[in-house]
N, C-alpha and C positions, 0 to 999 in steps of 0.2 A: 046108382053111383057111377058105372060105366059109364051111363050115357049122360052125365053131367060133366064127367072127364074127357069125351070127346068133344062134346060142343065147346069146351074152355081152349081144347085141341085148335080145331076150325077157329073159335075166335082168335086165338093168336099167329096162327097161321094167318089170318086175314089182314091181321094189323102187322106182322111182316113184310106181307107184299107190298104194303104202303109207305113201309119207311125203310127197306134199303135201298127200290128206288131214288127215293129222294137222297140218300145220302151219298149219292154217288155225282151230287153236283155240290159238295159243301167242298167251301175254299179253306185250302189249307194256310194255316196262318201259323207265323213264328212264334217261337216263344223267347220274346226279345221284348225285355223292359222299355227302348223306346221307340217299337212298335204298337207298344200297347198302351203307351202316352197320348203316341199320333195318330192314332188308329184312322181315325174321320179324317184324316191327312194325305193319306196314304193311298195310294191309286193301283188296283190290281192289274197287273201285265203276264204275268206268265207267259214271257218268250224267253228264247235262248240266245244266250250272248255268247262274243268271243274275247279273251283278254285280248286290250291291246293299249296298253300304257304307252309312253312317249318314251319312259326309259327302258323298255323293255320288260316291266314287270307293274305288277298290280297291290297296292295294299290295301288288305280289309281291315275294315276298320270296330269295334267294338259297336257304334253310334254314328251317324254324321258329326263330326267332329273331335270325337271322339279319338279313343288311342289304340294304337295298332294292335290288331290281332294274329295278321300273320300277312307274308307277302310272297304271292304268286306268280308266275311266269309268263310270258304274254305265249298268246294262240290255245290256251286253256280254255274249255267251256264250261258254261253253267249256266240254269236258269235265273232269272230276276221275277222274283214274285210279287213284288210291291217295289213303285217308288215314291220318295218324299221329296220336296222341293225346298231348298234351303234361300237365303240370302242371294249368295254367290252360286251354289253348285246343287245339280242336281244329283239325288243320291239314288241307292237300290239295292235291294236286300238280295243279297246273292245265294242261292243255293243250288251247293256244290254239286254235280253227279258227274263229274269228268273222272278227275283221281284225287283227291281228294275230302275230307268231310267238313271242311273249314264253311261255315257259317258268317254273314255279317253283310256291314255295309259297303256297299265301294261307290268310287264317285260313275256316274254316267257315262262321264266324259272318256273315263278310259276303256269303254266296250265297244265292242263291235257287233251291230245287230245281225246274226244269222238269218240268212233270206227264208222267208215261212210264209204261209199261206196267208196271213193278213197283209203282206209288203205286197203278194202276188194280185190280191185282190183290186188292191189299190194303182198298181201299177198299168193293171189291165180291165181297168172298170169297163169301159167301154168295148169290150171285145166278150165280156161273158152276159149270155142273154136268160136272160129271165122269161121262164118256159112255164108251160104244166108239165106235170111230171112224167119225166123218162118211161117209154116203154124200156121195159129192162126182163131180161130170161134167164138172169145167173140168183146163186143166193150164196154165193160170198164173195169176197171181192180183197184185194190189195189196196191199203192205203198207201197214197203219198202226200209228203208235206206240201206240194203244189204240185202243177202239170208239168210232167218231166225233171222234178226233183227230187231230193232223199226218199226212200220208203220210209214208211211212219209207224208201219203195223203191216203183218203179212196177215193176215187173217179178221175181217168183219164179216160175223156172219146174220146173214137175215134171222128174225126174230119174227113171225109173222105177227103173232099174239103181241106183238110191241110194236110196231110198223113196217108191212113187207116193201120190202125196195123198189118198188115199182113207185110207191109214194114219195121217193125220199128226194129226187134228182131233180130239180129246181132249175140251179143253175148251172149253165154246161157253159166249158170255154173249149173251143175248137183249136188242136195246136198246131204249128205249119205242117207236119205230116198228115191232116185230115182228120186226126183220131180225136172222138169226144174224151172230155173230161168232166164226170158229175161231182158235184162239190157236196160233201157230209157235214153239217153244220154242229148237229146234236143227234147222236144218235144213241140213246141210254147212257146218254153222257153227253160231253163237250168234245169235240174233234177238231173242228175246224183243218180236216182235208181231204181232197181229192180222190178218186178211183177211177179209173181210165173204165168208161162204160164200151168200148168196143173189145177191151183186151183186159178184163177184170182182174186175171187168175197171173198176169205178167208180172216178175219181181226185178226185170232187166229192164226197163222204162228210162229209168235215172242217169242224165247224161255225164253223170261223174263227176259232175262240177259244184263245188260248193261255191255259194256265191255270199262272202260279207262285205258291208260296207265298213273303210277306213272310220275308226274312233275318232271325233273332234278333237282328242289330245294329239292323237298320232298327227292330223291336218294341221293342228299349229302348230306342230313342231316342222313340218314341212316348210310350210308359210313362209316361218320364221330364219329356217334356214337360207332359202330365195327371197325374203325380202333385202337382203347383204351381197355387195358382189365377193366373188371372191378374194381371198384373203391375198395371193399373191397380185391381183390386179389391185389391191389397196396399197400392196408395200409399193407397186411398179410406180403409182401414185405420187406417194408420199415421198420418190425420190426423186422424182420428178418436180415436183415441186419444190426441193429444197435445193436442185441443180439451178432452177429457173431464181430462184430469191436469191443465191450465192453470184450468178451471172450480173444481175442489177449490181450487185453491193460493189462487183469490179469494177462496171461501168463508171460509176459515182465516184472512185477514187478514183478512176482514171484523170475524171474528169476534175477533180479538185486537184491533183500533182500539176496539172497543163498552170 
Protein backbone atom coordinates (compact mmCIF):
# COMPACT_ATOMS: atom_id res chain seq x y z
CA UNK A 1 0.00 0.00 0.00
CA UNK A 2 3.05 2.47 0.84
CA UNK A 3 4.57 1.80 -2.15
CA UNK A 4 1.36 2.30 -4.43
CA UNK A 5 1.15 5.71 -2.43
CA UNK A 6 4.32 6.75 -3.35
CA UNK A 7 4.38 6.10 -6.90
CA UNK A 8 0.65 8.10 -7.08
CA UNK A 9 3.41 10.66 -4.98
CA UNK A 10 6.13 10.75 -8.03
CA UNK A 11 3.09 10.55 -10.59
CA UNK A 12 1.78 13.82 -9.42
CA UNK A 13 4.69 15.25 -8.69
CA UNK A 14 5.57 14.68 -12.45
CA UNK A 15 2.47 16.04 -13.79
CA UNK A 16 3.08 19.22 -11.76
CA UNK A 17 6.21 20.10 -13.06
CA UNK A 18 4.34 20.17 -16.45
CA UNK A 19 1.75 22.36 -15.73
CA UNK A 20 2.77 25.12 -13.58
CA UNK A 21 5.39 25.74 -16.01
CA UNK A 22 3.03 26.12 -18.51
CA UNK A 23 0.80 28.18 -16.65
CA UNK A 24 3.00 30.84 -16.21
CA UNK A 25 2.51 31.98 -19.95
CA UNK A 26 -1.53 31.94 -19.75
CA UNK A 27 -2.94 35.40 -20.71
CA UNK A 28 -4.91 37.10 -18.45
CA UNK A 29 -8.16 38.12 -19.70
CA UNK A 30 -11.05 40.29 -18.33
CA UNK A 31 -14.10 39.40 -17.25
CA UNK A 32 -16.06 41.88 -19.20
CA UNK A 33 -19.18 40.83 -21.16
CA UNK A 34 -17.94 42.73 -24.35
CA UNK A 35 -14.74 41.26 -24.29
CA UNK A 36 -16.10 38.00 -24.36
CA UNK A 37 -18.46 39.01 -27.28
CA UNK A 38 -15.17 40.22 -29.31
CA UNK A 39 -12.86 38.01 -28.08
CA UNK A 40 -11.33 36.88 -31.82
CA UNK A 41 -11.59 40.85 -32.15
CA UNK A 42 -9.43 41.81 -29.83
CA UNK A 43 -5.59 42.12 -30.08
CA UNK A 44 -3.35 41.44 -27.00
CA UNK A 45 -0.77 44.33 -26.00
CA UNK A 46 0.12 44.43 -22.72
CA UNK A 47 1.93 47.80 -22.43
CA UNK A 48 1.63 50.62 -20.24
CA UNK A 49 0.06 53.79 -20.86
CA UNK A 50 0.02 57.28 -19.58
CA UNK A 51 -3.47 59.27 -19.27
CA UNK A 52 -3.46 61.95 -21.37
CA UNK A 53 -6.88 63.40 -22.54
CA UNK A 54 -7.18 66.74 -24.34
CA UNK A 55 -9.15 68.02 -21.48
CA UNK A 56 -7.14 66.89 -18.93
CA UNK A 57 -8.72 63.91 -17.89
CA UNK A 58 -9.76 60.38 -19.15
CA UNK A 59 -13.32 58.54 -19.03
CA UNK A 60 -13.70 54.87 -18.81
CA UNK A 61 -16.05 53.58 -20.23
CA UNK A 62 -18.33 50.40 -19.38
CA UNK A 63 -17.94 49.09 -23.42
CA UNK A 64 -16.81 51.09 -26.38
CA UNK A 65 -19.48 53.15 -26.61
CA UNK A 66 -20.84 52.46 -23.99
CA UNK A 67 -21.58 54.65 -20.60
CA UNK A 68 -19.40 56.01 -18.24
CA UNK A 69 -17.79 54.23 -15.56
CA UNK A 70 -15.65 56.63 -14.05
CA UNK A 71 -13.21 59.59 -15.06
CA UNK A 72 -9.60 59.83 -14.48
CA UNK A 73 -6.99 62.47 -14.29
CA UNK A 74 -4.41 62.87 -17.07
CA UNK A 75 -0.52 61.64 -16.13
CA UNK A 76 -2.20 58.40 -14.39
CA UNK A 77 -0.98 55.05 -15.48
CA UNK A 78 -2.03 51.80 -16.34
CA UNK A 79 -1.74 48.96 -18.44
CA UNK A 80 -3.90 48.01 -21.68
CA UNK A 81 -4.30 44.46 -22.07
CA UNK A 82 -6.34 44.26 -25.23
CA UNK A 83 -7.45 46.50 -27.96
CA UNK A 84 -10.74 46.59 -30.14
CA UNK A 85 -11.05 48.66 -33.17
CA UNK A 86 -14.31 50.35 -33.57
CA UNK A 87 -15.80 52.48 -36.77
CA UNK A 88 -14.45 55.72 -35.61
CA UNK A 89 -11.99 55.08 -32.54
CA UNK A 90 -9.80 52.81 -31.33
CA UNK A 91 -10.40 51.36 -28.00
CA UNK A 92 -8.53 49.50 -24.92
CA UNK A 93 -9.16 47.70 -22.09
CA UNK A 94 -7.39 49.45 -19.24
CA UNK A 95 -6.19 47.90 -16.20
CA UNK A 96 -5.63 50.05 -13.49
CA UNK A 97 -2.30 49.57 -11.12
CA UNK A 98 -1.43 53.22 -10.62
CA UNK A 99 -4.01 54.25 -7.81
CA UNK A 100 -6.86 53.20 -8.59
CA UNK A 101 -8.91 49.75 -9.38
CA UNK A 102 -11.19 51.17 -11.94
CA UNK A 103 -11.50 48.64 -14.86
CA UNK A 104 -12.77 49.31 -18.50
CA UNK A 105 -12.58 50.80 -21.74
CA UNK A 106 -11.12 54.01 -22.88
CA UNK A 107 -10.45 55.42 -26.26
CA UNK A 108 -6.63 55.10 -27.53
CA UNK A 109 -6.55 58.33 -28.61
CA UNK A 110 -6.35 59.68 -25.16
CA UNK A 111 -2.99 57.62 -23.94
CA UNK A 112 0.24 58.13 -24.01
CA UNK A 113 2.46 55.05 -24.79
CA UNK A 114 5.24 54.60 -21.96
CA UNK A 115 8.60 54.06 -23.83
CA UNK A 116 9.33 50.07 -23.23
CA UNK A 117 11.47 47.66 -24.60
CA UNK A 118 9.32 46.95 -27.76
CA UNK A 119 9.40 51.06 -28.84
CA UNK A 120 13.29 50.48 -28.00
CA UNK A 121 13.62 47.56 -30.33
CA UNK A 122 12.13 49.05 -33.00
CA UNK A 123 13.62 52.32 -32.82
CA UNK A 124 17.16 50.76 -32.75
CA UNK A 125 16.87 47.67 -35.06
CA UNK A 126 19.74 48.38 -36.77
CA UNK A 127 22.14 48.92 -33.86
CA UNK A 128 21.45 45.49 -32.00
CA UNK A 129 23.28 42.55 -33.50
CA UNK A 130 22.23 39.28 -33.65
CA UNK A 131 24.97 37.05 -31.92
CA UNK A 132 25.53 33.38 -30.55
CA UNK A 133 25.33 33.45 -27.19
CA UNK A 134 26.92 35.86 -24.68
CA UNK A 135 29.87 34.38 -22.82
CA UNK A 136 28.37 35.54 -19.43
CA UNK A 137 30.18 34.74 -15.60
CA UNK A 138 27.27 36.13 -13.32
CA UNK A 139 23.97 34.18 -12.26
CA UNK A 140 21.76 36.86 -11.46
CA UNK A 141 21.24 39.93 -13.04
CA UNK A 142 19.13 43.35 -12.92
CA UNK A 143 16.47 43.80 -15.22
CA UNK A 144 15.55 46.97 -17.25
CA UNK A 145 12.68 47.95 -19.27
CA UNK A 146 15.44 48.92 -22.05
CA UNK A 147 19.26 49.98 -22.22
CA UNK A 148 19.46 52.83 -19.78
CA UNK A 149 15.81 52.98 -18.81
CA UNK A 150 13.36 52.12 -15.74
CA UNK A 151 14.46 49.03 -13.76
CA UNK A 152 11.96 46.26 -14.46
CA UNK A 153 12.96 43.63 -11.74
CA UNK A 154 16.00 43.86 -9.35
CA UNK A 155 16.60 40.31 -9.14
CA UNK A 156 16.71 37.36 -12.26
CA UNK A 157 18.26 34.67 -11.20
CA UNK A 158 19.85 31.67 -13.42
CA UNK A 159 18.00 28.54 -13.16
CA UNK A 160 20.44 26.16 -14.66
CA UNK A 161 17.93 23.07 -14.82
CA UNK A 162 15.85 25.73 -16.87
CA UNK A 163 18.54 27.56 -19.06
CA UNK A 164 21.92 28.84 -17.57
CA UNK A 165 22.66 32.33 -19.05
CA UNK A 166 25.34 31.86 -20.85
CA UNK A 167 22.41 30.61 -23.45
CA UNK A 168 20.24 33.23 -23.14
CA UNK A 169 22.12 36.61 -24.58
CA UNK A 170 21.28 36.60 -28.37
CA UNK A 171 20.94 39.91 -28.92
CA UNK A 172 23.14 42.68 -27.50
CA UNK A 173 22.74 46.59 -28.24
CA UNK A 174 26.03 48.38 -27.32
CA UNK A 175 25.04 51.98 -25.61
CA UNK A 176 27.27 55.36 -26.24
CA UNK A 177 29.14 54.55 -22.90
CA UNK A 178 30.60 51.17 -24.52
CA UNK A 179 28.53 48.88 -22.11
CA UNK A 180 26.63 45.71 -23.59
CA UNK A 181 23.21 45.23 -23.10
CA UNK A 182 21.80 41.45 -23.42
CA UNK A 183 18.07 41.34 -24.20
CA UNK A 184 15.75 38.58 -22.10
CA UNK A 185 13.08 37.64 -24.32
CA UNK A 186 11.46 34.59 -22.27
CA UNK A 187 12.81 33.45 -19.58
CA UNK A 188 10.24 31.02 -17.39
CA UNK A 189 8.17 33.51 -18.53
CA UNK A 190 7.61 36.52 -20.81
CA UNK A 191 10.15 39.51 -20.09
CA UNK A 192 10.76 41.27 -22.82
CA UNK A 193 13.96 43.22 -21.12
CA UNK A 194 17.24 44.02 -20.83
CA UNK A 195 20.40 43.28 -18.34
CA UNK A 196 23.49 45.20 -18.73
CA UNK A 197 25.91 42.09 -19.24
CA UNK A 198 29.02 44.15 -18.20
CA UNK A 199 27.51 45.66 -15.06
CA UNK A 200 24.76 42.89 -14.12
CA UNK A 201 24.28 43.55 -10.32
CA UNK A 202 23.88 47.73 -11.13
CA UNK A 203 20.46 49.19 -10.04
CA UNK A 204 21.68 52.95 -10.94
CA UNK A 205 21.88 52.43 -14.74
CA UNK A 206 18.55 54.50 -15.30
CA UNK A 207 18.97 57.93 -16.67
CA UNK A 208 16.03 59.22 -14.89
CA UNK A 209 14.22 60.11 -17.59
CA UNK A 210 10.96 58.71 -18.44
CA UNK A 211 10.16 59.07 -21.97
CA UNK A 212 6.21 59.27 -23.32
CA UNK A 213 5.01 60.12 -26.43
CA UNK A 214 2.18 62.92 -26.66
CA UNK A 215 -1.72 61.18 -27.04
CA UNK A 216 -3.11 61.99 -30.60
CA UNK A 217 -5.97 63.65 -28.56
CA UNK A 218 -3.58 65.81 -26.72
CA UNK A 219 -1.70 66.56 -30.75
CA UNK A 220 -5.17 67.73 -31.93
CA UNK A 221 -5.86 69.62 -29.76
CA UNK A 222 -2.54 71.37 -30.23
CA UNK A 223 -2.94 71.34 -34.13
CA UNK A 224 -6.19 72.83 -33.55
CA UNK A 225 -5.19 75.43 -31.36
CA UNK A 226 -2.22 76.70 -34.32
CA UNK A 227 -4.27 76.13 -37.01
CA UNK A 228 -6.06 79.94 -35.94
CA UNK A 229 -4.06 83.09 -35.50
CA UNK A 230 -4.48 84.69 -32.67
CA UNK A 231 -7.51 86.00 -31.30
CA UNK A 232 -6.36 89.54 -30.84
CA UNK A 233 -4.62 89.63 -34.30
CA UNK A 234 -8.24 88.63 -35.75
CA UNK A 235 -10.14 91.50 -33.71
CA UNK A 236 -6.76 93.85 -35.06
CA UNK A 237 -8.31 92.60 -38.42
CA UNK A 238 -11.68 92.98 -38.31
CA UNK A 239 -11.14 96.46 -37.35
CA UNK A 240 -9.26 97.04 -39.92
CA UNK A 241 -11.32 96.16 -42.18
CA UNK A 242 -14.27 97.96 -41.05
CA UNK A 243 -12.03 101.24 -40.82
CA UNK A 244 -11.16 100.54 -44.64
CA UNK A 245 -15.09 99.86 -45.75
CA UNK A 246 -16.19 103.09 -43.56
CA UNK A 247 -13.16 105.26 -45.52
CA UNK A 248 -14.81 104.16 -49.14
CA UNK A 249 -18.45 104.88 -47.95
CA UNK A 250 -16.87 108.64 -47.33
CA UNK A 251 -15.36 108.77 -50.41
CA UNK A 252 -18.76 107.96 -52.37
CA UNK A 253 -20.60 110.69 -50.74
CA UNK A 254 -18.09 112.81 -51.07
CA UNK A 255 -18.27 112.20 -54.32
CA UNK A 256 -22.00 112.45 -54.82
CA UNK A 257 -22.50 115.98 -52.57
CA UNK A 258 -19.76 117.62 -55.51
Amino acid sequence: MKQKLFSLFLALLAVSALVLPASADIIWEPEDSFYEKHRDECTYVNRSYQLAGYDGTVTVFTAPGGMNKATLDNGLQGIIQFTWTGKQTDWGYLLWVDSSSVEGWVPMDDLSLIYDSQQFMEDHAGEIAQTGPAAVDFHEAVLYSYPRGPVWDSSLKETVEYQPFSEVFTQIYTDEGGQRWGYVGYYMGHLNAWVCLDDPMNTELDTGVVLVSPSPAQARGRATVAAGPPLFLVAAGLVALVAAVTAVLILRLKKRDR
